[in-house]
C-alpha positions as CSV (number, residue, x, y, z in Angstrom):
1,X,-57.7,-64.3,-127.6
2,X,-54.2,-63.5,-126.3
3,X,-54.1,-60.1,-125.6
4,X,-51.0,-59.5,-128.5
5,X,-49.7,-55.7,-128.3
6,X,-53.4,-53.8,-129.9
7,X,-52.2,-50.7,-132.3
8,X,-54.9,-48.1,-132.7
9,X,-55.4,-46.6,-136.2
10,X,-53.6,-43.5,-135.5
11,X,-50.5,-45.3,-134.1
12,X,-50.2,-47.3,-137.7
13,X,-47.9,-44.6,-139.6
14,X,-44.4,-45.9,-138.6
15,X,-41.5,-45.6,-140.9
16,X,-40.6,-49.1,-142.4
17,X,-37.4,-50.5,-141.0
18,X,-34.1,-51.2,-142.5
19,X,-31.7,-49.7,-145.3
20,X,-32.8,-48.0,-147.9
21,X,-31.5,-49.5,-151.3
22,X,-27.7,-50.0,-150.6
23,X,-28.3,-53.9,-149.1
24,X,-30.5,-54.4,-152.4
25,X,-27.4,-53.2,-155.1
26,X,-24.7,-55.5,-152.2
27,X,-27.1,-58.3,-153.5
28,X,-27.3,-57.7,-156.9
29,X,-23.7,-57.1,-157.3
30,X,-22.6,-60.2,-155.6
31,X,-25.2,-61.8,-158.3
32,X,-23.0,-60.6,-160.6
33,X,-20.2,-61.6,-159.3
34,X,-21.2,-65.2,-158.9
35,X,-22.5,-65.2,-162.5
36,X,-18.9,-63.8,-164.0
37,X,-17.3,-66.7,-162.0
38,X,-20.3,-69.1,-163.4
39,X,-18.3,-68.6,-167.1
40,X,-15.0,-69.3,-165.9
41,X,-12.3,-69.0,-168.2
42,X,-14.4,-68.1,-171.3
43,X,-15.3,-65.3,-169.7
44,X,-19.3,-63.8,-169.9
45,X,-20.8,-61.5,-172.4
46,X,-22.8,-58.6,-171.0
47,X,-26.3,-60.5,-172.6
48,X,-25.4,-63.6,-170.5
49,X,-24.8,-61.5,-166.9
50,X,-28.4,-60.0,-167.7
51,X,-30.1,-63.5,-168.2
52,X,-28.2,-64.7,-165.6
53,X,-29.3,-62.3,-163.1
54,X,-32.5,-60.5,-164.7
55,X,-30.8,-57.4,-164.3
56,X,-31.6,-54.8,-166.8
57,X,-28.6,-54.2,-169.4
58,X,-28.3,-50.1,-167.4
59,X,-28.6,-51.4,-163.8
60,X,-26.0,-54.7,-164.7
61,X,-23.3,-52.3,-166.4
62,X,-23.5,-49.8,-164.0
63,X,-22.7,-52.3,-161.0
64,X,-19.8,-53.5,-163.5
65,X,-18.8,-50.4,-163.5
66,X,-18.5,-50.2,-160.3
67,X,-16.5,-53.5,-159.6
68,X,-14.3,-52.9,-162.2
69,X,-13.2,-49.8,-160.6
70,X,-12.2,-51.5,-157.5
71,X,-10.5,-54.3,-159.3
72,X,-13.2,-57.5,-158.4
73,X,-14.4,-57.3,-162.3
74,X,-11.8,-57.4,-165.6
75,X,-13.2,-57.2,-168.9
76,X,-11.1,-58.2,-171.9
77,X,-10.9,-55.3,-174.7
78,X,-10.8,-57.4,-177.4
79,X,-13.4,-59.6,-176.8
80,X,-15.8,-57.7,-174.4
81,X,-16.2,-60.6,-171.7
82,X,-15.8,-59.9,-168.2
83,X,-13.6,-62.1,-165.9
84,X,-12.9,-61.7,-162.3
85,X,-10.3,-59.7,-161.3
86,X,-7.0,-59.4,-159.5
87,X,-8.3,-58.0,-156.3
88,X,-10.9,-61.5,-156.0
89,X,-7.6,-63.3,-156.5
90,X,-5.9,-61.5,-153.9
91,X,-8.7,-61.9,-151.3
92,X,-9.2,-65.4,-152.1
93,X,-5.5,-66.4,-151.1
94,X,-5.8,-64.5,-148.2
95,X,-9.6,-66.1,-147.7
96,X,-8.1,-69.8,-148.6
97,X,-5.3,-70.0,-145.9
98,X,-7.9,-69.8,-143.4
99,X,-10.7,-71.9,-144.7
100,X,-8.9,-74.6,-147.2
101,X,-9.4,-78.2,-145.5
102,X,-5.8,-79.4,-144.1
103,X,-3.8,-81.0,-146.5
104,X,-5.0,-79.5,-149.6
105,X,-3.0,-76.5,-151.2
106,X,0.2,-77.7,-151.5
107,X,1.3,-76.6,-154.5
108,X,-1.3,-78.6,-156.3
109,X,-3.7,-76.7,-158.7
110,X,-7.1,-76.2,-157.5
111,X,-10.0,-78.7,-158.6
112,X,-12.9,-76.6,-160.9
113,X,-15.5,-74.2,-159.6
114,X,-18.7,-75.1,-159.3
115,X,-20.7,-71.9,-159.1
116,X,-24.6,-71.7,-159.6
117,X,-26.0,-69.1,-161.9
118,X,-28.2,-67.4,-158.6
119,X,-26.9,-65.7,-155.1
120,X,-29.6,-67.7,-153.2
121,X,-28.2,-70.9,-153.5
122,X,-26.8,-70.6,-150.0
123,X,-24.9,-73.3,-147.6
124,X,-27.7,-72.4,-145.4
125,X,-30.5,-74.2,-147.6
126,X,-27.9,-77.5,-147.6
127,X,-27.2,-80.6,-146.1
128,X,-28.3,-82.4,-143.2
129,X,-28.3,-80.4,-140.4
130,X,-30.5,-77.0,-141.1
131,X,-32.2,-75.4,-138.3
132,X,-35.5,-74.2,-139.6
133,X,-36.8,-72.3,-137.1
134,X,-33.7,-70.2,-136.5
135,X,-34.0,-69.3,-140.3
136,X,-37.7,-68.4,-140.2
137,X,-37.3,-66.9,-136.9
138,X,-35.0,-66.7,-134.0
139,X,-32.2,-65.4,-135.8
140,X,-34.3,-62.3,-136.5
141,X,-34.9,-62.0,-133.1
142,X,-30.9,-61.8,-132.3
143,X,-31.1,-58.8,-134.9
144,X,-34.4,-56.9,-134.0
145,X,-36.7,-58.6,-131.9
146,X,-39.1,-55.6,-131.4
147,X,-39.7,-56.2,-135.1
148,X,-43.3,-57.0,-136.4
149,X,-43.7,-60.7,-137.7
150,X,-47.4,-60.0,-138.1
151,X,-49.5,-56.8,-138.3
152,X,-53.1,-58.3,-137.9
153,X,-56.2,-56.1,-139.7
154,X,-59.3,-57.4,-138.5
155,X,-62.4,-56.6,-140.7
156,X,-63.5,-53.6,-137.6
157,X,-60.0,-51.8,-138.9
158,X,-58.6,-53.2,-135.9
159,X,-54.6,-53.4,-135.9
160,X,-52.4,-56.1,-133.8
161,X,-48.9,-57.0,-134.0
162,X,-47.2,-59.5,-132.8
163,X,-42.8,-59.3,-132.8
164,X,-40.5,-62.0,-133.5
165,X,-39.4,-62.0,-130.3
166,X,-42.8,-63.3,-128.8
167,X,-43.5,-65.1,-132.1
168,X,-40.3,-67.1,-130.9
169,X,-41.6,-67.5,-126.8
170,X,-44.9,-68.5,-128.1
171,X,-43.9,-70.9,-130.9
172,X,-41.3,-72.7,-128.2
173,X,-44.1,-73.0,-126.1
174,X,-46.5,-74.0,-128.7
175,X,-43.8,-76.6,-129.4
176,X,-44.2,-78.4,-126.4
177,X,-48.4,-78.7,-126.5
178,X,-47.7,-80.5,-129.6
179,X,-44.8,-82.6,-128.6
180,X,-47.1,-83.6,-125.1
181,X,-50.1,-84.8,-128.1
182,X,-47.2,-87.1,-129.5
183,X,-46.2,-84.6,-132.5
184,X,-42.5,-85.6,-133.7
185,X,-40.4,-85.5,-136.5
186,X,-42.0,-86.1,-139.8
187,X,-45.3,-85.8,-138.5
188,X,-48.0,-83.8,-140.5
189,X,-50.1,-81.3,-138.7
190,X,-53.0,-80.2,-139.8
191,X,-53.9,-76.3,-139.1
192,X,-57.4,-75.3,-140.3
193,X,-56.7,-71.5,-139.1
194,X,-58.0,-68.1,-140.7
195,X,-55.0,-65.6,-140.9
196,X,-54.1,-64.3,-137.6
197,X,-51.3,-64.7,-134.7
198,X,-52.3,-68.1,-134.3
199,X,-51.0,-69.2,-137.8
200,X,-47.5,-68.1,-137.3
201,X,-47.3,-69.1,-133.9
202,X,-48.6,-72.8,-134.8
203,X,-46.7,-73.0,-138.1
204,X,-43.4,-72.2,-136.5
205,X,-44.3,-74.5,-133.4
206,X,-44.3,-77.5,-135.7
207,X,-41.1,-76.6,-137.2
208,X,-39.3,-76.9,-133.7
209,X,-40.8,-80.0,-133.6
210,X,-39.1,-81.6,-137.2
211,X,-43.0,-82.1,-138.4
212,X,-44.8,-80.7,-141.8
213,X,-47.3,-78.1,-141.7
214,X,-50.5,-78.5,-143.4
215,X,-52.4,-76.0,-144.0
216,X,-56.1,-76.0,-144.7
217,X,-58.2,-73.2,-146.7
218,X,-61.1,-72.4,-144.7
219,X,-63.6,-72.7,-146.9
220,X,-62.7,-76.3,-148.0
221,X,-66.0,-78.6,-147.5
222,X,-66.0,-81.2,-144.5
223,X,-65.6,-83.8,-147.5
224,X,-62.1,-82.5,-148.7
225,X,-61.0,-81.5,-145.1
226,X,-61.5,-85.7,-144.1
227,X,-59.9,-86.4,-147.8
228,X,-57.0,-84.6,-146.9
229,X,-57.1,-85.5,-143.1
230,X,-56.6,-89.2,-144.5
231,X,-54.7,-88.9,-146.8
232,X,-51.7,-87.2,-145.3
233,X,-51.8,-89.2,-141.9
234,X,-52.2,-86.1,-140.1
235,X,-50.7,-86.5,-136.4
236,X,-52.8,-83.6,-134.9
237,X,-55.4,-80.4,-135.9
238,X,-55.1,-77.0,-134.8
239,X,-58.1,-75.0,-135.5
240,X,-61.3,-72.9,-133.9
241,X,-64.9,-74.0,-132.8
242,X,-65.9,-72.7,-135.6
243,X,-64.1,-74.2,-138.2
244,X,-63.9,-77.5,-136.0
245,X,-67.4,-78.5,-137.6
246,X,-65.7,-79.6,-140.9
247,X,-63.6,-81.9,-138.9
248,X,-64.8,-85.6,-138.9
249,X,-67.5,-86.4,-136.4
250,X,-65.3,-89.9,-135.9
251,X,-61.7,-87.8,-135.6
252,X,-59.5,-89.4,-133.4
253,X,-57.2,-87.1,-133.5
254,X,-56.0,-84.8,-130.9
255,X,-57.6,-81.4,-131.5
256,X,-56.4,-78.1,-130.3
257,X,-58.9,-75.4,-130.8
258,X,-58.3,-71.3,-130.5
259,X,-60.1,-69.7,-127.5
260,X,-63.0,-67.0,-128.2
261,X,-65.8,-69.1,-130.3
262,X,-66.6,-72.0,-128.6
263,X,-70.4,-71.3,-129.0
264,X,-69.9,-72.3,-132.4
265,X,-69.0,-76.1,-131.9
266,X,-68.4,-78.1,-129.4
267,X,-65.1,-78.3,-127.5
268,X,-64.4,-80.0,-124.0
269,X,-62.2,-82.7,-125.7
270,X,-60.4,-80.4,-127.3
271,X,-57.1,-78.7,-126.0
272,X,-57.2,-75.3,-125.6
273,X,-54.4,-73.0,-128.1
274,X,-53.5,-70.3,-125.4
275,X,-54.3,-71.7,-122.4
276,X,-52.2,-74.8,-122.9
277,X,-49.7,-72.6,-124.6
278,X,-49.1,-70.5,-121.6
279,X,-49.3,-73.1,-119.2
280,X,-46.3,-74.7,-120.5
281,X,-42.6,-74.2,-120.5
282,X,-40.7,-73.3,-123.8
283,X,-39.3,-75.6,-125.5
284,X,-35.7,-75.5,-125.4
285,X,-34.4,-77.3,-128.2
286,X,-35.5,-77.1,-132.2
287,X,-35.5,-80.0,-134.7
288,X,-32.9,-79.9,-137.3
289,X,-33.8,-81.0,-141.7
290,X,-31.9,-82.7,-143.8
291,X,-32.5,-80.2,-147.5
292,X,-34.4,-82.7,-149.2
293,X,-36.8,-83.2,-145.7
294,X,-40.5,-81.6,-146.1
295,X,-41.6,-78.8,-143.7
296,X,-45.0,-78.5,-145.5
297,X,-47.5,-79.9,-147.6
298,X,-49.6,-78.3,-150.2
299,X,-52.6,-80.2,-151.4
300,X,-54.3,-79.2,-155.3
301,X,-57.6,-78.0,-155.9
302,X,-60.7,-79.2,-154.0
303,X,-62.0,-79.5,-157.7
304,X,-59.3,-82.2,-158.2
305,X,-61.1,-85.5,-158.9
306,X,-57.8,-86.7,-156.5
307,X,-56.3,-84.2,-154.8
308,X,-52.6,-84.2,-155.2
309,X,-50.0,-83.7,-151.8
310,X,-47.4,-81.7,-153.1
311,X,-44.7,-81.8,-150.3
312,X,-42.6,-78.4,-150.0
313,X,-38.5,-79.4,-149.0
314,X,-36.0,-77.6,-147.0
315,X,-33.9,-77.0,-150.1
316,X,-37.2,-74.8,-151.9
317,X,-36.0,-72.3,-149.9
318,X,-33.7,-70.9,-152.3
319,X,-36.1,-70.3,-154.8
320,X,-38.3,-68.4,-152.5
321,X,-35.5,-66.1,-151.7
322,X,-34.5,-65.7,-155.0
323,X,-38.5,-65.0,-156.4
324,X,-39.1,-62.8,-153.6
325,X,-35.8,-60.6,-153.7
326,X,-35.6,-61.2,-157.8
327,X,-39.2,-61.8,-158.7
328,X,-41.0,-59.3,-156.7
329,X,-37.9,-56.6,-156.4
330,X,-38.6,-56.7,-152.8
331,X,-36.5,-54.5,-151.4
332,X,-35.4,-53.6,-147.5
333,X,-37.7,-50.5,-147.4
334,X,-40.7,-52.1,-149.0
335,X,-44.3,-52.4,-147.2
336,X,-44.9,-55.7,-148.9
337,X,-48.5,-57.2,-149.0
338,X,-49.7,-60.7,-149.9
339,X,-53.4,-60.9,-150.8
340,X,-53.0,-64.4,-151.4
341,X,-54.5,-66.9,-148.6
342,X,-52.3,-68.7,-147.2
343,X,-54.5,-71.6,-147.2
344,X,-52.7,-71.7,-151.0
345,X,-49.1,-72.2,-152.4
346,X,-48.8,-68.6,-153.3
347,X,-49.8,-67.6,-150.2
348,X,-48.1,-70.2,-148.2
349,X,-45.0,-70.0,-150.2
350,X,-44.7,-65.9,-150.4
351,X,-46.7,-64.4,-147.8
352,X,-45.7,-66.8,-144.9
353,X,-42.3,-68.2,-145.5
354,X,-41.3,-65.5,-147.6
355,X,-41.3,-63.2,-145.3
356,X,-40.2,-64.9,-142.4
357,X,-37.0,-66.1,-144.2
358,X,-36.3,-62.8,-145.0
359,X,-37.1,-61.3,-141.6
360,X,-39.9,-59.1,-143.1
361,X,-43.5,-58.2,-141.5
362,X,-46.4,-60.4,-143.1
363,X,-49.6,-58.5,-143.5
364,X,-52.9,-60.4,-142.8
365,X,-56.4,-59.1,-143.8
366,X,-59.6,-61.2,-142.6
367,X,-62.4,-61.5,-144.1
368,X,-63.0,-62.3,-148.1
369,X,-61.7,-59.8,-150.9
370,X,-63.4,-56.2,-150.6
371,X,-62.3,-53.4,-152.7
372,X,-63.1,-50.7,-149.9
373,X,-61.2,-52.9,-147.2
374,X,-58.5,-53.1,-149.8
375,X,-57.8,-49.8,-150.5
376,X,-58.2,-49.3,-146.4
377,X,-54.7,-51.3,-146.5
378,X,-52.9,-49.8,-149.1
379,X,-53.4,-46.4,-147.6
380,X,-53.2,-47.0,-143.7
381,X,-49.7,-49.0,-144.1
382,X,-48.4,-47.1,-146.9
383,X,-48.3,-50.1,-149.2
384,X,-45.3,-50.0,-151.8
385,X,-45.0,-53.7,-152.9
386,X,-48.4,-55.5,-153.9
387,X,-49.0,-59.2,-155.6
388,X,-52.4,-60.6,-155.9
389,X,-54.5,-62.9,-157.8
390,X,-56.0,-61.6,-160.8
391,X,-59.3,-61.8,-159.8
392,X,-58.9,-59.3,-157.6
393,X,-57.9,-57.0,-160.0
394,X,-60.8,-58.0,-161.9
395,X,-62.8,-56.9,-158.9
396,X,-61.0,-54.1,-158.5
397,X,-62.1,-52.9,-161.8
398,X,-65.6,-54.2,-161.9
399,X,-66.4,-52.2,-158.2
400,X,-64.0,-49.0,-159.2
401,X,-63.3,-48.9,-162.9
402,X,-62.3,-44.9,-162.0
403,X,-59.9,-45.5,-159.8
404,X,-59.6,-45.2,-156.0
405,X,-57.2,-42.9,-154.2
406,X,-54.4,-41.2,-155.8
407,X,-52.0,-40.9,-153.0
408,X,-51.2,-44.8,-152.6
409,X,-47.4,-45.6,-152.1
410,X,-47.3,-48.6,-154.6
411,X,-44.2,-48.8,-156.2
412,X,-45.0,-52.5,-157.7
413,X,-48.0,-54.1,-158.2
414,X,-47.7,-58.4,-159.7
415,X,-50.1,-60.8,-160.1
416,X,-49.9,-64.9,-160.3
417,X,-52.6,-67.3,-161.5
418,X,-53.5,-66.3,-164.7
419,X,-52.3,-64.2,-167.6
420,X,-54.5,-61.3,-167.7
421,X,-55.4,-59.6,-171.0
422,X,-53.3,-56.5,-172.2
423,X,-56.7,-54.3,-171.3
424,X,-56.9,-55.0,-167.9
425,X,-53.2,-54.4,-167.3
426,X,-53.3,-51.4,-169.1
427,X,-56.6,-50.2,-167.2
428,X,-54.4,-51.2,-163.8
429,X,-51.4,-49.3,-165.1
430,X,-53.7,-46.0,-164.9
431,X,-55.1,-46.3,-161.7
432,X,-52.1,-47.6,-159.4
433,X,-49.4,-45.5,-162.0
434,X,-47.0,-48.5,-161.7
435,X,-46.9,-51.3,-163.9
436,X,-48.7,-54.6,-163.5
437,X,-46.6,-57.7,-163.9
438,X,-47.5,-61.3,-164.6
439,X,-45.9,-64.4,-162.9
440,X,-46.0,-68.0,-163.6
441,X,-45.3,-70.8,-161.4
442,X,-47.5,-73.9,-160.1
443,X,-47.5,-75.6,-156.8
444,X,-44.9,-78.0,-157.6
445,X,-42.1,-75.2,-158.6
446,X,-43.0,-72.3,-156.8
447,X,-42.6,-69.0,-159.6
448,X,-40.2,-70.1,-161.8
449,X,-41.4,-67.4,-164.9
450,X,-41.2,-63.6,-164.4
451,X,-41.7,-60.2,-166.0
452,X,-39.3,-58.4,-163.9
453,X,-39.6,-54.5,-162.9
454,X,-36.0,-52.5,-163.4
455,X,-36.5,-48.9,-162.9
456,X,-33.6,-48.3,-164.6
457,X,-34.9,-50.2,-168.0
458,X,-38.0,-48.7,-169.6
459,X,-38.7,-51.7,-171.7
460,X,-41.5,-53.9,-171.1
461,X,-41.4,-57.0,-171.9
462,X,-44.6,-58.1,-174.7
463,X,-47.9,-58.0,-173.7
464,X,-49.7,-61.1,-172.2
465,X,-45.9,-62.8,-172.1
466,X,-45.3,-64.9,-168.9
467,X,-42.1,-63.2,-169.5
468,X,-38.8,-64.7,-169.1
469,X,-37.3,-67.5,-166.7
470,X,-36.4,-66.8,-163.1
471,X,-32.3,-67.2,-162.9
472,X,-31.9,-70.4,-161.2
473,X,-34.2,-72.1,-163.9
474,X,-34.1,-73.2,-167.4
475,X,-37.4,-73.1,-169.5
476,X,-38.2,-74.7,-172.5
477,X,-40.6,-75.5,-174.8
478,X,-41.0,-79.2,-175.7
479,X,-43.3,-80.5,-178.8
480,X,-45.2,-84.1,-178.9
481,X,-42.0,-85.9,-179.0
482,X,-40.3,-84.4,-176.1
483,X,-37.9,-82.2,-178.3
484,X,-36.9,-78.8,-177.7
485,X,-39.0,-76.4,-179.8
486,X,-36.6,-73.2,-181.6
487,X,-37.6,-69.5,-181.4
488,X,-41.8,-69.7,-182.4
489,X,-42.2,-73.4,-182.2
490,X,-45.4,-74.1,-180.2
491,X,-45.2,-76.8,-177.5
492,X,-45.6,-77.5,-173.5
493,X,-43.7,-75.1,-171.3
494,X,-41.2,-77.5,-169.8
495,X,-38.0,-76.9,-167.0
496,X,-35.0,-78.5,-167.7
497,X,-33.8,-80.3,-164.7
498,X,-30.7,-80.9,-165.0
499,X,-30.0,-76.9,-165.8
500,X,-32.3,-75.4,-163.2
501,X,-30.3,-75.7,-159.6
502,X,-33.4,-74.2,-158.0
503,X,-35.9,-77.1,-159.0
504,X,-37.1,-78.9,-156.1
505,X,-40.2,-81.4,-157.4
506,X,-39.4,-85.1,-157.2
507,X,-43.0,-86.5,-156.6
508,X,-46.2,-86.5,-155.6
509,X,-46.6,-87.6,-151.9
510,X,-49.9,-89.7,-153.1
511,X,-50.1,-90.6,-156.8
512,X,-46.7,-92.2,-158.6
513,X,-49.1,-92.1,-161.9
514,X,-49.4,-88.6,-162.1
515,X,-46.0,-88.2,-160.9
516,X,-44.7,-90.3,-164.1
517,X,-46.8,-88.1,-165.7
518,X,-44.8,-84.9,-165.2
519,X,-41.7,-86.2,-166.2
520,X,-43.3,-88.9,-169.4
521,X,-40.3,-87.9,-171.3
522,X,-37.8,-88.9,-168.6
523,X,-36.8,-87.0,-165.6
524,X,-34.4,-84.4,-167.9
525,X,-37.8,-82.3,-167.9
526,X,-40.7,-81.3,-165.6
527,X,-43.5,-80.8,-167.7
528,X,-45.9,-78.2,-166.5
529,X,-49.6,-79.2,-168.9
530,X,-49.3,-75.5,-170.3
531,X,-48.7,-74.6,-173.6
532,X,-46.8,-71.5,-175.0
533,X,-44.4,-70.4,-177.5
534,X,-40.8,-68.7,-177.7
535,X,-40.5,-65.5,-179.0
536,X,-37.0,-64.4,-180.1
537,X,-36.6,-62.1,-177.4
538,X,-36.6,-64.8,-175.2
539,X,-40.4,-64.2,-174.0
540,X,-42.4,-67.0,-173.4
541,X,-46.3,-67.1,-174.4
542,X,-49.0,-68.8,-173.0
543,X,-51.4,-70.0,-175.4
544,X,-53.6,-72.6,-173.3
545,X,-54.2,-74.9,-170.2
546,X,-54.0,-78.6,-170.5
547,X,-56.8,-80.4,-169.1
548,X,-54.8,-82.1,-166.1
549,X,-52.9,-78.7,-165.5
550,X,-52.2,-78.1,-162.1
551,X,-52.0,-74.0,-161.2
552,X,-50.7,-72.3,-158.5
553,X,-54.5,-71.4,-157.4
554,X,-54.8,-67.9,-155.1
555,X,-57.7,-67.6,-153.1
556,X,-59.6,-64.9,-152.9
């Protein structure tokens, strides 16, 4: 393997870089401020900032506070709504002279806002033109590039890191193996990897290149690898000798297999990942997306009598930033950790995109879930924002229902795949001494349902509740006839479209009948196969699983 920069154990206690919370309440009170101009001239009540946001009623008046001392906020004192204020109208003249297009401005009043109820619905995540790999990478480099993309635990305890700086060299370079195979834009690659350097550095070559990334899990079966191999088209495979043995005996493919294991399979047709890598010259260009482009596809269960492709756009994006900075409370001086494979959505969506949109260090731990190894991380990184799958929790509990150490640095601990029952979150509330917190989301939507930690708000929201919806999305539950349910109606947990600016779904990349299937009461509502009702609180639920359900599956 490439000889990436080795940390030894005792060199693994650096101080997380970046601000402490003051970038985190910028965000939150721009949030606001986007959700007061949402309202226009009605103005917003204090409940609707709060839903609009998930800001906790202390934490949003306090930041109202705040801009109404400094004039960006007004609030009415007879009816209690907030509107912008006269400094916002001051800046904006002074912000329009320089940006309004020629010709407009005259004298002529201005046409309506149109303002999205969430911060993350960016310019960057729209149009025609975006450069991908400068989002998930270069740009950080401009900022920090000594910082870690990766910090690599083997299974031996064994720390490497690689930067983003030589995560962008080796991705450029990457680049250009795959463009000399015949990769291009639009072209699906197929990376059968376990977590390591080589992920990130394959991942971000094919997004120089304009192609998809596909990733594999490892333990798929040579049956669904070829299914999904066929399926998708796949231009070209990037995986070890190892793992090369599920490929097709008949693959005619170009294969580019990872250095170190070549006892394992054979491998003189293949190309080899670092030597090729380093033997070429960087490419110098990247690829640019339209929003609505794919840059990866996620297939469904191997269980799936048909595995679904579920293609991942440009625009999606904005929901990831919004769950991981809203969702998880991921904050600048967080250690955040993704058990999730990322051989799966959660995984692929959270702990590999996530973090490289946001310029943050992904965490990668080989080998299957063990308890011991687990609490190995927590402690040696210092640990402070956790998500999992719930069956590691469960395992958690079944191998150490005392507890393990009592010095871990968790500040949040959530969990996606399942509801877990009030007794297990209550036994994980003891041990870790921060709450647990369910989310809900499915391949096809990324997290779109949250219970939401506030520090600052010391109500929880009802036990075994999905909680409520992420801003950006509206929830609903439907009943047979594809009408909204009221508050404890029972029905199928359903987004509406039409209200939920960060919805991406449109289809299925290989079945139109179980595409029409998600929208059978018209394309005004994605219908998820769960069922659930709405408390008056706003809470939603969850009260079964359809039989053609699709979940965001963790692996673990």
């Amino acid at each position: 393997m490439d000889p990436i920069m080795t940390r030894p154990d005792s060199d693994t206690e650096t101080a997380p870089a970046g601000a402490s919370g003051g970038t985190q309440s910028l965000e939150r009170a721009l949030a606001l401020l986007r959700a007061v101009a949402s309202h226009g001239a009605e103005g917003a009540r204090l409940a609707d900032l709060m839903s609009d946001t998930a800001l906790s009623k202390a934490t949003a008046h306090r930041l109202l506070t705040a801009l109404a001392r400094e004039r960006f906020i007004d609030q009415d004192p007879r009816s209690r709504r907030y509107h912008l204020g006269p400094e916002l109208d001051s800046l904006g003249r002074i912000a329009a002279a320089r940006h309004r297009p020629e010709g407009v401005g005259n004298g002529t009043a201005p046409g309506p806002a149109t303002v999205q109820p969430t911060a993350f619905l960016r310019p960057d995540y729209q149009g025609d033109s975006i450069p991908l790999a400068d989002l998930l990478c270069d740009r950080h480099t401009r900022a920090d590039g000594a910082r870690a993309a990766l910090l690599h635990e083997s299974v031996a305890g064994q720390t490497t890191e690689l930067s983003f700086a030589r995560l962008a060299r080796d991705s450029a370079r990457f680049a250009a193996v795959l463009r000399g195979l015949g990769v291009g834009r639009g072209d699906r690659v197929a990376v059968l990897l376990p977590k390591g350097a080589e992920l990130l550095i394959a991942a971000l070559a094919i997004w120089r290149l304009g192609g998809v990334y596909m990733p594999l899990f490892t333990t798929y079966s040579a049956a669904a690898v070829a299914y999904r191999l066929a399926d998708s088209d796949a231009r070209a495979i990037v995986t070890t000798g190892f793992l090369r043995r599920k490929i097709p005996r008949d693959n005619s493919r170009p294969v580019v297999m990872v250095e170190g294991d070549e006892a394992f399979g054979p491998g003189a047709d293949a190309v080899p990942f670092w030597s090729a890598l380093h033997e070429s010259a960087p490419l110098p260009d990247s690829a640019r997306y339209a929003d609505r482009d794919a840059f990866a596809l996620m297939y469904t269960s191997e269980a799936e009598p048909k595995p679904l492709g579920v293609s991942l756009p440009v625009m999606a994006l904005a929901g990831i930033e919004q769950y991981m900075r809203i969702g998880l409370d991921l904050r600048d001086d967080d250690i955040y950790w993704n058990m999730a494979d990322p051989g799966w959505a959660y995984g692929a969506y959270y702990g590999l995109v996530g973090p490289l949109l946001l310029g943050r260090t992904t965490i990668f731990c080989d080998g299957p879930y063990d308890v011991r190894q687990g609490y190995r991380m927590l402690t040696k990184f210092g640990v402070t924002n956790l998500t999992c799958a719930p069956s590691q929790i469960r395992a958690w509990h079944s191998a150490d229902p005392e507890g393990g150490p009592h010095k871990l640095a968790l500040r949040i601990l959530s969990v996606v795949g399942e509801p877990l029952p009030p007794e297990l979150i209550g036994w994980a509330n003891r041990v870790v001494s921060v709450p647990l917190l369910d989310q809900y989301g499915q391949r096809e939507t990324g997290i779109f349902m949250m219970n939401r930690y506030d520090p600052g708000h010391a109500d929880r929201t009802a036990d075994s509740s999905l909680g409520r919806p992420l801003p950006g999305f509206r929830v609903v539950i439907l009943d047979p006839q594809g009408r909204e349910a009221p508050v404890g109606g029972a029905g199928e947990i359903a987004i509406d479209v039409e209200s939920s600016p960060l919805f991406w779904f449109d289809a299925y990349a290989n079945d139109p009948a179980r595409t029409a299937a998600r929208f059978r009461h018209g394309r005004r509502y994605y219908l998820t196969g769960d069922w659930a009702f709405l408390d008056g609180d706003g809470n939603i639920h969850f009260r079964g699983r359809a039989s053609d359900a699709i979940v965001m599956q963790q692996a673990d």
